[in-house]
N, C-alpha and C positions, 0 to 999 in steps of 0.2 A: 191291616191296611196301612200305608205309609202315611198316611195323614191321621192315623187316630195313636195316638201317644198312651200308652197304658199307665195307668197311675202308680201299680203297685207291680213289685219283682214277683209276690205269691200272697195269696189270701187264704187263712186257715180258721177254722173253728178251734174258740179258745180252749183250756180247759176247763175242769167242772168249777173252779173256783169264779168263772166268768160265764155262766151257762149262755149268757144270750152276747157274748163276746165273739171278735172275728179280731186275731191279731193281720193286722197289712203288714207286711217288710217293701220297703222303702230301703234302696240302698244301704247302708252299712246301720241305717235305725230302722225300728219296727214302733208302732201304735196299737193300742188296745182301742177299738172301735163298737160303739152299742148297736146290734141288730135292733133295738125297741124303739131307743131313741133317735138314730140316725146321728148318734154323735161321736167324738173321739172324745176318751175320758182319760187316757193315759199316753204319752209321749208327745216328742218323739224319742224311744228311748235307744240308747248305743247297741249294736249287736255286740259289745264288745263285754259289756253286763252281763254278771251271770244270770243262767235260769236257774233261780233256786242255789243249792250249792253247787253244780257243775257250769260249764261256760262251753261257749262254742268254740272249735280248734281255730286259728288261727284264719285259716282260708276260705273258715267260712263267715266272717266277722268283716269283710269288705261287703256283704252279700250276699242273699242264699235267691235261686230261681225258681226253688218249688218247695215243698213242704206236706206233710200226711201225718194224720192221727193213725192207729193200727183198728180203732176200734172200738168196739165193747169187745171181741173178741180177742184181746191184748192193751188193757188200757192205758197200763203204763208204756205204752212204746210212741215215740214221737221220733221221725225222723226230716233230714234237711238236706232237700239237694245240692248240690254247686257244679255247674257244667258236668261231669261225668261222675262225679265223686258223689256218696253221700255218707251221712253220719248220724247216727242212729241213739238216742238217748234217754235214759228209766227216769220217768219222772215219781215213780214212787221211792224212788232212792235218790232222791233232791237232784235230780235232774244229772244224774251222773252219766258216763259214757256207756253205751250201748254194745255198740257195734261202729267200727271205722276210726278215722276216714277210711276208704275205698272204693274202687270203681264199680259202678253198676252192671256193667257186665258180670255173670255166672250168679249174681245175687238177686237180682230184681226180673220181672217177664219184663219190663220196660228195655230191659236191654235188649229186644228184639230189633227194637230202632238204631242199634249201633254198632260200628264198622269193627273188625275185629280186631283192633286197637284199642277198643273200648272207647271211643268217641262217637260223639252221635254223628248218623251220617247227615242227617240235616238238620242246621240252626234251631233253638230251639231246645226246653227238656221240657216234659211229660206235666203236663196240670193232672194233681195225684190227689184227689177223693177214699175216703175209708166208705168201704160198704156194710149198708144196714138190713136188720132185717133177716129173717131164715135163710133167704137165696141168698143175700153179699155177705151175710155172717164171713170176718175172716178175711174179708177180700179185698184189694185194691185196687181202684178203676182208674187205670191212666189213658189220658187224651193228649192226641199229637199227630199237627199236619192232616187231621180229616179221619184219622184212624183210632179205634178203642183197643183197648188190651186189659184184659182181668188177671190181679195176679192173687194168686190165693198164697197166703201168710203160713199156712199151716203144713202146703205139700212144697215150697220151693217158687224156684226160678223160674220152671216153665209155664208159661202162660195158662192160664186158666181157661180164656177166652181170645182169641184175636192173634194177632192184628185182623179186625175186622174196619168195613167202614163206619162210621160212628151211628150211622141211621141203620142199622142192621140189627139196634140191639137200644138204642133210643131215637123215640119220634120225637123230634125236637123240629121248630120251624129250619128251611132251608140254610138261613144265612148260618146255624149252627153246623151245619153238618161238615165243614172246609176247616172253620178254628173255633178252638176255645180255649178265653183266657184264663177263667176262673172257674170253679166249682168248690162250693160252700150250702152246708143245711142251713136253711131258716130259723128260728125262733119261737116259742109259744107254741099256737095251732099247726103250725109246719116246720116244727121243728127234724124232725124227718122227711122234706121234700127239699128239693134241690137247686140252688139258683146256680145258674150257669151264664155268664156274662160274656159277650163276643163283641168286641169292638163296642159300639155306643148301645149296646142293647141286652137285657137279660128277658129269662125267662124263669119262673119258679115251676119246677116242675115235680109230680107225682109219680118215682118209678114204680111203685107199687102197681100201679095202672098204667104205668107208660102214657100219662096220661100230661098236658102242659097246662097249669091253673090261671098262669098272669103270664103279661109278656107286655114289654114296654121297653121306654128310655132309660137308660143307667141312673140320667140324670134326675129322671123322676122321683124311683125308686130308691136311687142311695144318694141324695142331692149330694152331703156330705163329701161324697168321691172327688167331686170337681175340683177341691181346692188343692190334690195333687196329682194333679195333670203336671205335666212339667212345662214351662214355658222357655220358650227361646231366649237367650241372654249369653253373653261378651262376658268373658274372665280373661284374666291373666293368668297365665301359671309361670310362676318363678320354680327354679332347679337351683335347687341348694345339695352343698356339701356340707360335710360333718367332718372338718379334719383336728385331729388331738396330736398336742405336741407334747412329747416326754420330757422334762426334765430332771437335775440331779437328785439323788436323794439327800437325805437328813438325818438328825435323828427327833425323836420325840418322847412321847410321854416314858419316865423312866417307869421300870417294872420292878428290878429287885437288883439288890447289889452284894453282893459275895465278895469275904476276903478270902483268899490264898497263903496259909502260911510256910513259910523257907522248908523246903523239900516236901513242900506236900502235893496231892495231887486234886482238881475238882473236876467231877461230870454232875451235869445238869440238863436237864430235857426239856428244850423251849416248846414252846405247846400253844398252839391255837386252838380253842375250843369250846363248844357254843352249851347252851340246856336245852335247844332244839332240836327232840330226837329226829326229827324228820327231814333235819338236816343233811346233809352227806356231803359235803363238797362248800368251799367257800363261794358264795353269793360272788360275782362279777360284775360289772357295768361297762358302758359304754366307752368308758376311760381304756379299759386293757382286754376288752374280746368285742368280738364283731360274730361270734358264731348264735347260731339260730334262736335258741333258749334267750339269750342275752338280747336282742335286738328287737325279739316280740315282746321280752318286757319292757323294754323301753315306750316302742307303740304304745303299747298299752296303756302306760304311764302316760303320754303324748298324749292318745285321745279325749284320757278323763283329765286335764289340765287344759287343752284345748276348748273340751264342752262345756268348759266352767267358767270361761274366760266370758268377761260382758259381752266381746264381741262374735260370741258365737252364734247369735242368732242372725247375724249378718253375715258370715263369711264360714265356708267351711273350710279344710282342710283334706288333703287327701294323700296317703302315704305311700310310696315305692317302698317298697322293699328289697334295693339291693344295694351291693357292696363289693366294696373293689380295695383288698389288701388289710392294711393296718390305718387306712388311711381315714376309715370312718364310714357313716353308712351312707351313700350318694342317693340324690334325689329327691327329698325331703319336698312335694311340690308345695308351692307356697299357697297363700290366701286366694280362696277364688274370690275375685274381686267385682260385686254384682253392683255394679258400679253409677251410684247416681251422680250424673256430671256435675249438680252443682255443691258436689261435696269434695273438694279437691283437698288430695293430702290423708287420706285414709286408708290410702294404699300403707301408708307410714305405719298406721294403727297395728293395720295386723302383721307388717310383718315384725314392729317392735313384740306383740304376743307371739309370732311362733318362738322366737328368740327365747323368753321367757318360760316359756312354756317347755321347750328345748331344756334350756340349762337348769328348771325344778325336777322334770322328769329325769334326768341325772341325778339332780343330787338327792332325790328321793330314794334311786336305788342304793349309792353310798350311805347314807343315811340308816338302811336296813339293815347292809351288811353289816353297819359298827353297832348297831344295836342289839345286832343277835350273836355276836361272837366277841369274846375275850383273850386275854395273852397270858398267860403265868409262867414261872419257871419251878419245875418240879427236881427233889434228889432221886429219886426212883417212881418209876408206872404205878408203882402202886400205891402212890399217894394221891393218885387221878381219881375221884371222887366219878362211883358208875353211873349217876343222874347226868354226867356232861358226855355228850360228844366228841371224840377228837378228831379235828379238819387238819391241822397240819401237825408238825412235828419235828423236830429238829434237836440234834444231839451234840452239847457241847463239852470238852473236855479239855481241859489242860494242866501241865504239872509246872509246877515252881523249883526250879532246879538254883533259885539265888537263894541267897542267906538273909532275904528283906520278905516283911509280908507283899502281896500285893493285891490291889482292892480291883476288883470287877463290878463295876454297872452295866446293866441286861438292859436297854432303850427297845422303843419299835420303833420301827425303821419307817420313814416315810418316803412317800413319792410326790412328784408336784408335776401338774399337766397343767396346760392350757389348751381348752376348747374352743376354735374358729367356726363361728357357723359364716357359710361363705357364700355370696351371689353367685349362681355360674353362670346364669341365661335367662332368659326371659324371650314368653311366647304368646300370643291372641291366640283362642282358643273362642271359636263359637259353637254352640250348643241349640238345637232346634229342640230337646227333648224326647227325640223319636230317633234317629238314626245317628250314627256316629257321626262326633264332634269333628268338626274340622279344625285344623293349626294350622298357624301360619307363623313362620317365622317375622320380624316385626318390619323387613323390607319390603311384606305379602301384604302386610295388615289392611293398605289402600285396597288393593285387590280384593282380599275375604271381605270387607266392609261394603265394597260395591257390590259385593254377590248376593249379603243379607241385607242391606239397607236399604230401602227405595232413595229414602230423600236426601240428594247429595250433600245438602245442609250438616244433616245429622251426621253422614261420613268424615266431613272436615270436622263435626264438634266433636265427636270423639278421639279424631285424628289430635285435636289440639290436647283433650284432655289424656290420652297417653304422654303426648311429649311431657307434661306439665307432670304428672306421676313420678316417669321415668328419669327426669333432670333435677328431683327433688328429695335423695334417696339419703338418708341420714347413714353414714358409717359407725363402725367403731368408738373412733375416734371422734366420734360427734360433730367430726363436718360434714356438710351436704355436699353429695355428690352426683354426676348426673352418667346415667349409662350409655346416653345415647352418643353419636357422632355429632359434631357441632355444624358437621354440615356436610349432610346424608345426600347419594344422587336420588337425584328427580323433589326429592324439597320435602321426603318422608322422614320415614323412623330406621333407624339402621344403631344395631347397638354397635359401644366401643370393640376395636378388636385390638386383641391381645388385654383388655382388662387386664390388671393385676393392684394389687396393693401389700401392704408391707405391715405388718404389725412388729412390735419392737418388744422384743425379751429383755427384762434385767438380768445380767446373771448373777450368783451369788458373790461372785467380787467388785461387785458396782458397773462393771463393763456391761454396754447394750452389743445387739444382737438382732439384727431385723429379719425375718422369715418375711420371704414373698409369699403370695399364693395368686393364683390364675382366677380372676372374679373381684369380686367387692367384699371384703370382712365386712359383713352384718352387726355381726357381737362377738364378745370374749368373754370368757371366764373363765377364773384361775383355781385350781384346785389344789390342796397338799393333802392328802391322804393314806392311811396306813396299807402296806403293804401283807401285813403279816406275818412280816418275820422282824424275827426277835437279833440285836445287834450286839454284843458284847464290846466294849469298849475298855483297856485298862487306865485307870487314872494313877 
């Protein structure tokens, strides 16, 4: 129903190390929740964490829709839906990868639901139960849109049972038979019966007997659930860029120095190379690749720096993940801003921590790469000690044709960036909880604010406390600046157009240098960094 808001993405039965446990997923976190006690005893924790020693891919770390145990009939297998996709993982081998990602179509009977694109033909993925018992030994009960389907583990894809109606194969009261949001076993004495939750209401019920034992309020029976419901609430989302400016190189730490004597000749084998066999390839960051590998660790880095941040329990974050060039990764949405009016100036709070938070998570990944890789210069390969790895490799040679020595120092070479985290825009963004957010650009925001506010009061106090946010926006350069137009038609919020601002380079001969960018520089920072490779110089 559109007016009943579901608290959780999926509800699953913990593992054995949790017997009376029910993990909830909640957007990009999940909760450990007591069937005994009615409590939550763990989280909220990142889906970005690993299970055990494996971690969930990438797409499915914003949020999974559905979720299944395999069973006693395969205990080790847990698997995690995502829109068409799922990913399948051994938790007797620390939670390693399974199976996937991949589409449900040809793999699951649930794909019976889906178009032959492998998308589901309607809204919605499958509430996924492991079956018990001699008869579900093996089995897996999925519900969708009013219809069952049993897929048996052991023979494949094609369905077991179904698509049938859902009252064809369990008597459940009527209001079940259309949807259902949840299915999870009991606890204790019914730890084998079934509660099945639909809108504000569950049932515990006896498939054994097709039989239903209780039936009531959510709220009765899992008070607990109430406190996430999702409630209606006003953010802002800022759009930021991530732009890196290259500058010249250098040199640095020396490595070794060779003399050259009159008519003689040297080769030498620059060499980067780590004691990390499981290395292959030198570590990247955000500074010199924008490709996939590199920019999920970044996230990565982003969220556990974010979650750690004081003000995380006040403002989340939420990641784009795309990219346009060399130019850095675009979209980075800023602080949702759950905004109590008489706290003005907290907009400032967080976005000084994304910035922060931004430029650690860089240099954490810099940080790795130098810690796990070294430079030497060898006279032959086979002075290359076989416990180190070699990532790069470079061969230099040259002959002294004067009648003078001459002396060779071998430097690494450095490189120096600066990183712009940049404003680009800014938008109201309301949230009921239940159906998709509405935005408004900030000339709308009167408009979307009459549409969810009653009291016009509150429209104009919010109206004031965006100007008041938005005209108070600390740069770079540590003055304040304001985004808005000084004076917007109709007497609203209208940002500046054509923003830009200018950050100013030293170069290395004393002379500045100012680089525009389209938006407001946030923050900067400077980097100099090794490159790895090795520089010959003669003195």
């Amino acid at each position: 129903m559109a007016d009943d808001p579901r608290p959780f993405d999926a509800v699953l039965n913990a593992d054995a190390s949790h017997p009376n446990g029910l993990w909830l997923f909640k957007g990009s976190e999940y909760y450990l929740y007591d069937l005994l006690d009615d409590a939550v005893v763990e989280g909220p924790i990142p889906l970005t964490q690993p299970w055990g020693a494996g971690a969930l891919p990438q797409l499915f770390r914003s949020g999974i829709h559905s979720a299944v145990w395999s069973g006693p009939a395969f205990p080790n297998l847990w698997t995690f839906f995502k829109d068409e996709m799922y990913y399948s993982m051994d938790a007797v081998r620390g939670w390693a990868q399974a199976e996937g990602p991949r589409g449900i179509l040809g793999a699951w009977a649930a794909g019976v639901w889906a178009a032959p694109d492998g998308t589901w033909m309607t809204p919605g993925v499958p509430v996924a139960l492991h079956g018990m018992g001699t008869r579900f030994d093996g089995m897996i009960h999925f519900f969708k849109d009013g219809k069952y389907v049993r897929h048996n583990l052991r023979t494949g894809s094609r369905p077991e049972a179904g698509p049938i109606p859902i009252g064809e194969e369990w008597d459940l009261p009527e209001m079940f038979l259309d949807r259902i949001d949840y299915a999870f076993y009991g606890t204790g004495a019914h730890e084998e019966d079934i509660n099945f939750i639909s809108g504000e209401n569950y049932v515990l019920y006896d498939f054994r007997r097709r039989q239903v034992i209780d039936q009531g309020p959510v709220a009765k029976r899992f008070p607990v659930f109430a406190q996430f419901i999702d409630r209606p609430q006003l953010f802002l989302a800022e759009d930021y860029d991530m732009a890196t400016l290259v500058g010249p190189v250098s040199l640095g730490r020396l490595i070794d120095t060779r003399s050259i004597g009159a008519g003689s000749k040297i080769q030498k084998f620059l060499v980067t190379e780590t004691t990390d066999t499981s290395l292959q390839n030198l570590r990247q960051s955000m500074l010199d690749s924008q490709d996939t590998q590199v920019t999920e660790d970044f996230y990565d880095r982003l969220d556990t720096n974010l979650s750690s941040d004081e003000s995380s329990d006040s403002y989340r974050y939420q990641l784009n993940a795309q990219f346009h060039g060399e130019a850095g990764a675009t979209s980075l949405w800023g602080g949702e801003v759950n905004a109590d009016l008489n706290a003005q100036g907290q907009t400032e709070t967080v976005r000084s921590s994304l910035s922060q938070a931004a430029f650690k998570s860089i240099g954490s990944q810099l940080e790795q790469t130098r810690r796990e890789t070294h430079q030497k210069t060898y006279d032959s390969l086979a002075e290359i000690s076989s416990t180190v790895h070699v990532l790069k490799k470079e061969f230099f040679e040259e002959t002294n044709a004067s009648d003078r020595v001459r002396v060779y120092e071998f430097y690494e070479q450095l490189q120096s960036y600066i990183t712009l985290l940049v404003l680009r825009g800014v938008v109201l963004v309301y949230s009921d909880g239940v159906t998709r957010p509405k935005t408004a650009q900030l000339p709308g925001a009167q408009r979307l604010l009459e549409d969810v506010l009653a009291d016009p009061q509150e429209v104009a106090r919010v109206i004031d406390y965006l100007r008041q946010e938005l005209s108070n926006v600390t740069g770079h350069d540590g003055q304040v600046h304001s985004l808005l137009e000084s004076t917007p038609p109709d007497g609203g919020l209208a940002l500046r157009n054509n923003m830009t601002s200018r950050y100013t380079v030293v170069l290395p001969d004393g002379s500045q240098q100012d680089v525009s960018q389209a938006g407001l520089i946030k923050a900067a920072h400077s980097w100099v960094e090794p490159t790895f490779t090795i520089t010959p110089v003669q003195t």
